[in-house]
C-alpha positions as CSV (number, residue, x, y, z in Angstrom):
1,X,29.4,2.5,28.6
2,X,26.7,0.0,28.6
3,X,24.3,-0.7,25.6
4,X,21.0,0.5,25.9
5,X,18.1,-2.0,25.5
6,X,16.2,-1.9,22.3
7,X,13.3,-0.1,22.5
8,X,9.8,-1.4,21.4
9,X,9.3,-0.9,17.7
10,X,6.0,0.5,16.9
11,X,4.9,0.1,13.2
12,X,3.3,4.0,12.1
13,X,2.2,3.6,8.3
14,X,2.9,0.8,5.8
15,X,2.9,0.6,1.7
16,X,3.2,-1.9,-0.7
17,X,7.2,-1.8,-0.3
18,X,8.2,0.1,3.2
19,X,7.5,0.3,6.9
20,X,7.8,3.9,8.8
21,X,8.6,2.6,12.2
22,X,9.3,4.9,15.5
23,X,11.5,3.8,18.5
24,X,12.4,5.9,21.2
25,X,11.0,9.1,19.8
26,X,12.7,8.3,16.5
27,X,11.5,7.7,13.1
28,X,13.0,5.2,10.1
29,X,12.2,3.1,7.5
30,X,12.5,-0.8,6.8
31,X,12.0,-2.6,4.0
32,X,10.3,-5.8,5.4
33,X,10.4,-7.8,2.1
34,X,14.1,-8.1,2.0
35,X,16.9,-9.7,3.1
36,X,19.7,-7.5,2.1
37,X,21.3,-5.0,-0.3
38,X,24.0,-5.6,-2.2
39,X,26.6,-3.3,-4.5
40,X,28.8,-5.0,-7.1
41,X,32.2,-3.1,-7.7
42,X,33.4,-5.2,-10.6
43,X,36.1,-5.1,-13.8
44,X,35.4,-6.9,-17.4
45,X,38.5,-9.1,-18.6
46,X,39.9,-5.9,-20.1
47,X,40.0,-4.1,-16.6
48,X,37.6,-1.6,-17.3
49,X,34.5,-0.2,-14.5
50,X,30.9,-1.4,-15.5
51,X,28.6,1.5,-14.1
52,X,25.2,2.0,-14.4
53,X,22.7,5.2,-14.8
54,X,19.2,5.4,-14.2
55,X,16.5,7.8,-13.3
56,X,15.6,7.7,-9.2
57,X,12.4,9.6,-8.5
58,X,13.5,10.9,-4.6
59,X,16.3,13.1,-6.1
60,X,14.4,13.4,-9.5
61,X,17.7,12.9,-11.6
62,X,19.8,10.3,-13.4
63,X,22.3,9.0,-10.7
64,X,25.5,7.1,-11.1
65,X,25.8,4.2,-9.7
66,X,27.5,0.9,-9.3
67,X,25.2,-2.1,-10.4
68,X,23.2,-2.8,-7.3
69,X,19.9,-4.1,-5.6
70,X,17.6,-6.0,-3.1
71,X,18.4,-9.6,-1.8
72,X,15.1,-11.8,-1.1
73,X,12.7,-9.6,-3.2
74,X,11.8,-12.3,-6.0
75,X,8.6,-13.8,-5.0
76,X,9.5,-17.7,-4.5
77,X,13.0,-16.6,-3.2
78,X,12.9,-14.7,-0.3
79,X,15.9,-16.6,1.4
80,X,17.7,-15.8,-1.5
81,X,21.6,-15.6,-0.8
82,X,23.4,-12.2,-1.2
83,X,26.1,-13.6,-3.5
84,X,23.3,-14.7,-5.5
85,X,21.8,-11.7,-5.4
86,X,24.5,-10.0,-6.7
87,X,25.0,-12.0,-9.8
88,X,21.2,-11.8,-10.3
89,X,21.6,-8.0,-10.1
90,X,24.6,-7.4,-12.0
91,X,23.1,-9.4,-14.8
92,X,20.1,-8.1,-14.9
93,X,21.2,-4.5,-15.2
94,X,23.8,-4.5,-17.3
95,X,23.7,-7.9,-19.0
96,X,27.5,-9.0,-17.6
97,X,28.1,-12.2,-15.5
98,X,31.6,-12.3,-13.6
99,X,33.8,-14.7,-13.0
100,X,34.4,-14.4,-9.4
101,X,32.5,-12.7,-6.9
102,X,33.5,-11.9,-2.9
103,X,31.7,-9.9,-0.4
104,X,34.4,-6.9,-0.1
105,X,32.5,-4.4,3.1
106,X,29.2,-4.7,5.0
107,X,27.6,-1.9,6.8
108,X,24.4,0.4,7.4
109,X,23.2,1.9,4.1
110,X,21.8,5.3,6.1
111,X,21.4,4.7,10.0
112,X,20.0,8.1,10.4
113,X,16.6,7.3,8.3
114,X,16.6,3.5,7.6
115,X,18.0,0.0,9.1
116,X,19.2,-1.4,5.5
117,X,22.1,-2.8,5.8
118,X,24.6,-3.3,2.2
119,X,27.2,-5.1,1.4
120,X,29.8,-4.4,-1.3
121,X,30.8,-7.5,-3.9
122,X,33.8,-7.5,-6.1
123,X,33.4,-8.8,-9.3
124,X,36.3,-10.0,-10.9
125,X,36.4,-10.9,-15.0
126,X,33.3,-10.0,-16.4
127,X,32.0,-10.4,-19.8
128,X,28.9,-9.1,-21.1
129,X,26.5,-11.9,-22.1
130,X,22.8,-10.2,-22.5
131,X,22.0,-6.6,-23.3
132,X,21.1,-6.0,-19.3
133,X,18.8,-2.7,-19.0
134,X,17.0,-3.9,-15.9
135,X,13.9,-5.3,-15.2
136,X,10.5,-3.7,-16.3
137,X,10.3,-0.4,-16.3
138,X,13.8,0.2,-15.1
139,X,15.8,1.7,-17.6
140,X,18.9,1.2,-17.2
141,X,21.7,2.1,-19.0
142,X,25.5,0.5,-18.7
143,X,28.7,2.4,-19.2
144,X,31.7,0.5,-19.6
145,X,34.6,2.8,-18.0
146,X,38.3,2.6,-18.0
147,X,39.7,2.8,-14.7
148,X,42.2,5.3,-15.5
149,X,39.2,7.6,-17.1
150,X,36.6,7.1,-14.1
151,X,37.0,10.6,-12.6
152,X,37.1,12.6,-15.7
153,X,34.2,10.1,-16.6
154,X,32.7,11.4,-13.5
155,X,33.1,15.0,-13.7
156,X,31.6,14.6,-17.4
157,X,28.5,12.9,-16.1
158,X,27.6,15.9,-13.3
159,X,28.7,18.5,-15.8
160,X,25.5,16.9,-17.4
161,X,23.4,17.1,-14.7
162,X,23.5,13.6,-13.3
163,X,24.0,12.9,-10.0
164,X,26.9,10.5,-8.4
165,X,26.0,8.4,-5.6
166,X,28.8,8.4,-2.7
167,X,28.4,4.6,-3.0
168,X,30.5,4.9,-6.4
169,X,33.5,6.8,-4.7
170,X,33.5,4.2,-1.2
171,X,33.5,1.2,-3.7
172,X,36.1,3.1,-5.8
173,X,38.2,3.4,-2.7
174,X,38.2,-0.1,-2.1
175,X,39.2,-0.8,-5.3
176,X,42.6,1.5,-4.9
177,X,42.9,-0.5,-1.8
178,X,43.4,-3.8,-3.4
179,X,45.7,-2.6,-6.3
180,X,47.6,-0.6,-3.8
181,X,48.2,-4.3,-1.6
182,X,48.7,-5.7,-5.1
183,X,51.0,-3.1,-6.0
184,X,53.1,-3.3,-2.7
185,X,53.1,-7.3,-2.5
């Protein structure tokens, strides 16, 4: 099979924060003022899960998430490095700073709509050290979760109406990966 050539992008609208491009017939998104999205799996010193909810207007519900955000979307730092990113995030949201972090998975966000790509971070030994909570109007609140608890945890939170994003149960999997090499070493 050879690889088709890339089309010629054509830009159709563009706001403040997004770019509706078409292709070959086919529409998506980009977000031009980034470099990168990243996802921070990570455990406090105790072993516990630090997750994060907060109120996402397209699906008009709380959603559970891992800490997470853009790379390269602070003015002044738009080569900013995903690692650093993913500190930045992790702090800002929920106030903890780890003491290791490593990229863990890279891949497309949602190749269907968008050509965002994420990658995963495990944070290893974090300690809270600011109340977190985001950045303006964010609102953003942390939950501190024992691993053994996260699935009733879970089940809890959409009994309640919130939503989980798949995002929590792929970084969760990776998770059961590593203790399951650790396990078996």
């Amino acid at each position: 099979m050879s690889a088709q050539v890339p089309a010629k992008r054509r830009v159709l609208a563009e706001g403040a924060h997004l770019r509706l491009m078409v292709a070959n017939g086919w529409e998506f998104v980009q977000r031009p003022k980034i470099t990168g999205i990243v996802v921070i799996v990570g455990t406090t010193k105790l072993g516990s899960l630090v997750l994060v909810t907060q109120w996402r207007e397209p699906v008009g519900a709380y959603v559970v998430e891992w800490p997470a955000g853009l790379a390269g979307d602070v003015p002044g730092d738009e080569e900013e490095a995903l690692e650093a990113a993913a500190r930045r995030e992790l702090f800002e949201e929920t106030g903890f700073k780890a003491e290791t972090m490593k990229a863990m998975i890279r891949g497309p966000l949602n190749p269907g709509i968008s050509d965002e790509m994420v990658t995963f971070y495990r944070a290893r030994g974090m300690v809270r050290a600011a109340a977190g909570g985001g950045r303006g109007a964010e609102r953003i609140r942390t939950h501190v979760v024992p691993v053994s608890w996260l699935f009733e945890w879970l089940e809890d939170m959409e009994e309640k109406g919130y939503l989980v994003d798949p995002k929590v149960y792929a970084g969760t999997y990776c998770l059961r990966q590593e203790m399951d090499m650790w396990m078996h070493d």
